[in-house]
N, C-alpha and C positions, 0 to 999 in steps of 0.2 A: 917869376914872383906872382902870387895872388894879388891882382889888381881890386882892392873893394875895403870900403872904409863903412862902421857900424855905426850909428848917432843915435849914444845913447839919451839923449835927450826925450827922443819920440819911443824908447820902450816903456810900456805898460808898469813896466816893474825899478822901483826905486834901488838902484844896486848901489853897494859900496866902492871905496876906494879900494879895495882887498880883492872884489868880486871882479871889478872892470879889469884889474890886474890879471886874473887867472883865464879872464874871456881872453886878454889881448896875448899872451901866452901862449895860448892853445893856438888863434892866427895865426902870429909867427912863427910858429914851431911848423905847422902847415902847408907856409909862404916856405918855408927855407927847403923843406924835404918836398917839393911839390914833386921830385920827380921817381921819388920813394914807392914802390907798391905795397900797400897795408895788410894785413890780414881781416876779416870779416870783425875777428874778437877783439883787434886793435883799435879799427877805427870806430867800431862800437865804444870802446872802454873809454875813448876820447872824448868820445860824444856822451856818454855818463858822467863824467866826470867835470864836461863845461857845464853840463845843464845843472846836474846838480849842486856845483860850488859856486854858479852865479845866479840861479833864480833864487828867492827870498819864500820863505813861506806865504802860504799868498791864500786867499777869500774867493772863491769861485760860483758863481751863478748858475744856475741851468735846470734842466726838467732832466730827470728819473730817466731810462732808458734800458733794456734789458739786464733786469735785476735779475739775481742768483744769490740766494743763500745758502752758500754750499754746504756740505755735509760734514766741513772741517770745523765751519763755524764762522769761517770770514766771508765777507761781504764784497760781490764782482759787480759792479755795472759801469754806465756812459752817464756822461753829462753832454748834455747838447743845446745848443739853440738855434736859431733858424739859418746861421752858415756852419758850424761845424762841431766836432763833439770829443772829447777825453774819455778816454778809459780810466776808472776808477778804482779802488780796492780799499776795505778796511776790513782791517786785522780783528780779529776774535777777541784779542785781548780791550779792546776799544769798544766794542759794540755798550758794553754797561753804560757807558755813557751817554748812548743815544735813550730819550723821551717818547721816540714815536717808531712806528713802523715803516721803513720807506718799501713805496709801490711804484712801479711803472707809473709815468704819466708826474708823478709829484715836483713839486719848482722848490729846489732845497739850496742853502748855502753851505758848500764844503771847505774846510778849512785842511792846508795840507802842502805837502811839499811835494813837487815833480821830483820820478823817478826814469830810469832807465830799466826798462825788463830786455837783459841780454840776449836772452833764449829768444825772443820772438823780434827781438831789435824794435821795439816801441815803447815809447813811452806814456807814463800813466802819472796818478795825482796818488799819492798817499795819505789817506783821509784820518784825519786828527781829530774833527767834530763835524756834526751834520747839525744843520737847522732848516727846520721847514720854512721857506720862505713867504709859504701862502697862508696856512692856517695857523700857525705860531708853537711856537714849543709846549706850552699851557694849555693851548686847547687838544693837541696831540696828546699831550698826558692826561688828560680828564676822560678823550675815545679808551684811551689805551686800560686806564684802571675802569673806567665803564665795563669794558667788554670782559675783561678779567672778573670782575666781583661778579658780572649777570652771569656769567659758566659756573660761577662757586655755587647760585642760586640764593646771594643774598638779596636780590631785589622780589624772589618769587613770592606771592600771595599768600603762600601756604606759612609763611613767616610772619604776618603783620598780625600784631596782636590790638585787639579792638580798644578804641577811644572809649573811656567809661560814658554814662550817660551824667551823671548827676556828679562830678569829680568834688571830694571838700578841700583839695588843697592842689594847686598847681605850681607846679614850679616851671622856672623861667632862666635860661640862660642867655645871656647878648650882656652887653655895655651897660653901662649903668646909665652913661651919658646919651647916649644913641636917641634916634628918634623909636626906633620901635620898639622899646620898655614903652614910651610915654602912649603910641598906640595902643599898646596892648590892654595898660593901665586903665585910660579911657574907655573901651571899650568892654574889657568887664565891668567895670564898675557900671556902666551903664545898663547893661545886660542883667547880673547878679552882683548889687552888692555886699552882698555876704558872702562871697565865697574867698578865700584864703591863697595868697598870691605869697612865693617865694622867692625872691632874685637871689641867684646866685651869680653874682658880677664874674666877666668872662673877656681875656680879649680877641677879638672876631677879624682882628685884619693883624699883618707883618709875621716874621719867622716864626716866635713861638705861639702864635695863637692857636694854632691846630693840638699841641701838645695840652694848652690848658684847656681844650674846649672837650677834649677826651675824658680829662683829670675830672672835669666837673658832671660830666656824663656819670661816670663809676661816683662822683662824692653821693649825689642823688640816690644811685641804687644803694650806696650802704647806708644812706640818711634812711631812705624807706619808707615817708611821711609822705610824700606826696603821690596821689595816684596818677598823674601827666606830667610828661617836660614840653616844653614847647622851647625848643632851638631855634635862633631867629636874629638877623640881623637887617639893617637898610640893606638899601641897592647900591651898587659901586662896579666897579668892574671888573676883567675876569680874573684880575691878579689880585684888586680887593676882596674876592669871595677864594681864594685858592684855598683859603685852612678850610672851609667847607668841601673843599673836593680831596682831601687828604687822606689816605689808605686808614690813618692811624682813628681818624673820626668816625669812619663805616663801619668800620669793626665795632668800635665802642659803642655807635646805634644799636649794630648790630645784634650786640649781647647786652644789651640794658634789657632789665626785667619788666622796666616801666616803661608804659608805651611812650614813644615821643614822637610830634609833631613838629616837621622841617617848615621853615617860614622864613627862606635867604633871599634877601631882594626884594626885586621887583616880579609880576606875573611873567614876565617874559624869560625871565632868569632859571635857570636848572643847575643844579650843583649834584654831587655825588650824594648828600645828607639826604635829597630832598629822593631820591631811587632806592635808600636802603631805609631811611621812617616809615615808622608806622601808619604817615599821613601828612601829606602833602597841601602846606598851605600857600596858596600864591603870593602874599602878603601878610606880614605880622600881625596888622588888624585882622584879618580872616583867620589866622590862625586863633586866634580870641575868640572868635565867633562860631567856630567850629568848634571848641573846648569845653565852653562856658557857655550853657544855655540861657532864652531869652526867658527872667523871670515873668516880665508881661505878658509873653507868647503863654506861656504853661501856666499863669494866672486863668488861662482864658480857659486853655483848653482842662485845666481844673473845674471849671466853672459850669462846663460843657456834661463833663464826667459827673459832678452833681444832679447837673441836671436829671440824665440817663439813670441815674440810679436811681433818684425819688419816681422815675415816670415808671421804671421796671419793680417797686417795689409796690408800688399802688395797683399795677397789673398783675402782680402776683395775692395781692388781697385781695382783689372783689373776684380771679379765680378759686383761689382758697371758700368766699363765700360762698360762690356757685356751686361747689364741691360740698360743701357741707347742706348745704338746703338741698340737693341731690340725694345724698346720703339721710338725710334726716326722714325724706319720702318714700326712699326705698321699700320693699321688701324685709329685704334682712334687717331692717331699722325697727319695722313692726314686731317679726316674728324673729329675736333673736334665739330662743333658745330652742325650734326648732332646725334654725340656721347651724347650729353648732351643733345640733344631733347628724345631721347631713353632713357636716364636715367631719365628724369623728367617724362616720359609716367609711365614711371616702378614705379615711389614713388607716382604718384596721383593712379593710378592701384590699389597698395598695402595700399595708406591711405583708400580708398573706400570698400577696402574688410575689413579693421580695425573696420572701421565705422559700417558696415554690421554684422560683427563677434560680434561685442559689445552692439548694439541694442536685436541681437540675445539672448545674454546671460543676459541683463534687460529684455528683458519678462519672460524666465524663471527664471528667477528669483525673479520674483513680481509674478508668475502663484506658486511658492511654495510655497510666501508667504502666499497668497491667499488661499491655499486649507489647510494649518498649521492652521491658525485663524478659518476658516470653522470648523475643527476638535475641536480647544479649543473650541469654541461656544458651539459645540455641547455636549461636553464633561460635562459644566457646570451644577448645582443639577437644578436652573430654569428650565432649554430648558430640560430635562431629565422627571422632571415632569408635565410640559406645553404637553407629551406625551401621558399622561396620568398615567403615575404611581403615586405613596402617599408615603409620607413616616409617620411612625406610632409612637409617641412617647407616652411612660406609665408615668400616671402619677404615678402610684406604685411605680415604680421601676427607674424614674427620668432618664430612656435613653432611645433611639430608641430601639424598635424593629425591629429585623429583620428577625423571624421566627416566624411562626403560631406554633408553638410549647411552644415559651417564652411568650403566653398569658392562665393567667387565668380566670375564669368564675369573672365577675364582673369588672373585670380591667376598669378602666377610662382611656379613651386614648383622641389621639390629633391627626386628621387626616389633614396633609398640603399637600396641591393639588398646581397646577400650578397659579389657580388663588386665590388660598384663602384657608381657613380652618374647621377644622369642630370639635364637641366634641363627643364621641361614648364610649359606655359602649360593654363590650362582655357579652353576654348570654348565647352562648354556644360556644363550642371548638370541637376541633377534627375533623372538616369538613372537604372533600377530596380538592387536592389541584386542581386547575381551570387550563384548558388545552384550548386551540385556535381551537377550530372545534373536541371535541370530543361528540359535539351532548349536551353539558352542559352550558349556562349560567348563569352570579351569580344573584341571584334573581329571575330564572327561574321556572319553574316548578319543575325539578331535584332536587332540596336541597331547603332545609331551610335557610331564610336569617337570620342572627342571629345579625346584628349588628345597 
């Protein structure tokens, strides 16, 4: 008999009256055949069948350890801490579930139930859900659509369309109740109070706020009236700003036609709104101030601009005067109208050299023409054979020849000359070729004529 008694008291894991039953089962079954020899797949199947019917789905702690993301789709690694470690696994069909990327090194909590792997006789965790234990599920998903939207190239430069200068109508999305309507409020009116404020009330925290924050992005671009949004909520934290970090809200910055200006939180705060607007304000009131210019400020530098103009308008008059008392002493001011007999010499002078220059460049230019035409003439098969050369067409072979080489003994040919044509048989072949003053003519003494 196995001498050895289990106290469940001190196991980690809360088992039922069902589960203790099946552990204490397996002992006795054990105790009574101890003198039994097993097979490998038996006493394995035993040992899957205790672990798995008495441990409880169970919450596991531990740091990341050689990850593999296989090529199946599912998910191999260890969980360890500083005495020992599990083999883990989650299945392909699970991974949608997961928020973040798991890495070597990461401190996650796995949710899952121990298995038996028969084949290798070890045991592993069945992973049901992961959570990052260190940086939080929320902050995983805001890296993970971060790094997503910046590949798409929604956050690049080449996309931000410019904040107007002079805007007459702004529009505003946040809480009607919030504090940062009342900054904003205060802050243009302090700046320009003339310019034209639009609230379009919004909710900026819980489930559906992300969907109406979208809704109200697109209500704006079909309104059309205003030349800025300014999106903008107080400070809270990262689960109060998550509709600002919503895939569904990026895109809607995205594609608004009207620039809009991100203003969530506090300075220290980044949201996804704030990586894909047209401009990033660190707080509501700076968004104001960044929007809405200071009418004081541009009073001045109006004032400045006056200035610059009366002093440049006054230095263009007393040069104007100097110019004309110039001009009044001059020459040509005394003797105007032999002034104008000298400039009329100068424009018949300069038409007659026009005239000369131009006739100049029609002759050569009809002498180009002329010597181009001369060349095509020349160039053509007539005037080329009107030379005296032939050209030789086979009637064998139904093309020209054009080597003493591509004729055989008998060939019918077709000889066309400049004035007319002729019919010729070959007799013989292989004759030397015919040179210009090498002491040889065809038909001569020299060679045989063969055609």
């Amino acid at each position: 008999m196995l001498d050895f008694v289990i106290d469940f008291a001190y196991s980690p894991f809360a088992l039922n009256q069902g589960q203790k039953q099946v552990f204490a089962l397996t002992v006795e079954l054990f105790a009574e055949q101890e003198s039994r020899v097993y097979s490998v797949s038996e006493i394995t199947r035993a040992i899957k069948t205790t672990l798995e019917d008495s441990l409880p789905t169970v919450w596991i702690e531990g740091e990341i350890s050689n990850f593999i993301h296989h090529s199946s789709g599912h998910m191999y690694f260890s969980l360890k801490d500083a005495d020992a470690q599990i083999n883990c696994v989650m299945w392909r069909s699970r991974i949608d579930t997961l928020r973040f990327v798991p890495l070597d090194g990461m401190k996650i909590l796995a949710l899952g139930n121990i298995r038996v792997y028969e084949k290798r006789g070890s045991y592993q965790l069945d992973c049901i859900r992961l959570v990052a234990a260190g940086r939080g599920e929320l902050q995983l998903a805001f890296e993970r659509l971060k790094e997503r939207l910046y590949s798409e190239g929604l956050f690049d430069a080449e996309h931000k369309k410019p904040i107007p200068e002079f805007p007459q109508q702004v529009g505003v999305i946040t809480s009607p109740t919030g504090a940062a309507i009342r900054d904003i409020l205060q802050v243009m009116r302090r700046r320009f109070p003339g310019i034209g404020i639009i609230l379009r009330p919004a909710l900026v925290q819980g489930q559906d706020a992300a969907v109406d924050l979208a809704k109200a992005i697109a209500e704006f671009n079909e309104f059309g009236l205003v030349d800025v949004i300014i999106l903008t909520r107080g400070g809270g934290s990262l689960e109060d700003l998550q509709p600002f970090n919503e895939e569904m809200v990026a895109r809607a910055i995205f594609s608004s036609a009207i620039p809009i200006v991100s203003a969530v939180g506090h300075e220290i705060d980044f949201t996804i709104s704030d990586f894909v607007a047209d401009l990033r304000a660190p707080t509501p009131s700076a968004a104001a101030e960044l929007v809405v210019p200071d009418s004081r400020e541009w009073r001045v530098r109006l004032q400045q601009v006056q200035r610059h103009l009366v002093q440049q308008m006054e230095n263009r008059c007393r040069m104007a005067g100097e110019q004309i008392r110039r001009i009044r002493s001059s020459y040509a001011f005394r003797q105007p109208e032999e002034r104008l007999h000298q400039l009329q010499q100068q424009i018949d002078d300069l038409a007659a050299q026009l005239s000369r220059a131009m006739q100049l460049r029609f002759e050569r230019a009809e002498q180009r023409l002329q010597s181009i035409h001369q060349r095509l003439v020349d160039q053509q098969p007539q005037t080329i054979l009107r030379r005296g050369y032939c050209l030789v067409w086979n009637d064998e072979k139904q093309k020209f020849t054009l080597a003493a080489r591509d004729l055989r003994q008998n060939d019918a040919l077709r000889l066309y000359f400049g004035d007319g044509g002729a019919r010729a048989v070959v007799t013989q072949t292989g004759l030397p070729a015919w040179q210009a003053g090498d002491g040889r003519e065809p038909g001569g003494s020299n060679e045989k004529t063969d055609l």
